[in-house]
N, C-alpha and C positions, 0 to 999 in steps of 0.2 A: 703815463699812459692812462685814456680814459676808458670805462669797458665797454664803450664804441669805438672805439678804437682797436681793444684787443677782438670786439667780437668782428669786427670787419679782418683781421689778421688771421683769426682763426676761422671763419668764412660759415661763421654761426651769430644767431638773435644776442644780445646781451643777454635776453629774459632764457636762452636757450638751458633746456635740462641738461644736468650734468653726464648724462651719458654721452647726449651729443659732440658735448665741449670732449671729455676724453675722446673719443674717437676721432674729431676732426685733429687735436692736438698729436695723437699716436701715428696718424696719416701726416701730418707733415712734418712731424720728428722724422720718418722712416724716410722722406723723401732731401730733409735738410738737413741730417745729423753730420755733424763736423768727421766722427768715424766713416761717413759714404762720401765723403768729397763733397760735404754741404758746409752753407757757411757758420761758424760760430755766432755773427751777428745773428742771423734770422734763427738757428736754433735758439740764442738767447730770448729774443722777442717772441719767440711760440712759447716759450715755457713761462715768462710771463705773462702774455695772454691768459694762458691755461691757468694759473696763478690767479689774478687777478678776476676772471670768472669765475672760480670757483670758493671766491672767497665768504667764508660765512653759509655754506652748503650746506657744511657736515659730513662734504665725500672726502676730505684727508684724513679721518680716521679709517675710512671704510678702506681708501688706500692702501693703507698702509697695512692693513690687519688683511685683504685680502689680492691683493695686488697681480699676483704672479698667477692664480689662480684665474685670474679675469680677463687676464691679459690673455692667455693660452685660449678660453674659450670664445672670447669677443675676436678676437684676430687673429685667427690661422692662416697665417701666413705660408704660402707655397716657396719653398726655398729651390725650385727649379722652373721660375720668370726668363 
């Protein structure tokens, strides 16, 4: 995969900031995740995408060291859709 390719998958710039890349990645995990009745194929293709842009960032430390905390505030999710 080229990262014209992942950014056309993930439906962002190659050149796109790494915020954008998560967010669009979080938005179609939520909508293809193999646990919601989405497919394994294209989950795997978003997560490489999301991979493959953000490679060389510096946001997989920041990841992983703040993760959960990010995720709660950037996407409050309404669990009654």
């Amino acid at each position: 995969m080229t990262r014209r390719e992942a950014g056309l998958i993930l439906g962002v710039r190659e050149t796109a900031e790494p915020d954008k890349i998560m967010k669009a990645h979080r938005k179609l995990m939520f909508l293809n995740h193999p646990d919601n009745s989405g497919s394994t194929y294209l989950a795997t293709q978003v997560n490489a995408a999301k991979e493959l842009l953000l490679e060389g960032s510096g946001v997989k430390k920041w990841i992983k060291k703040y993760k959960k905390h990010w995720l709660i505030n950037q996407f409050p999710i309404n669990m009654h859709m």
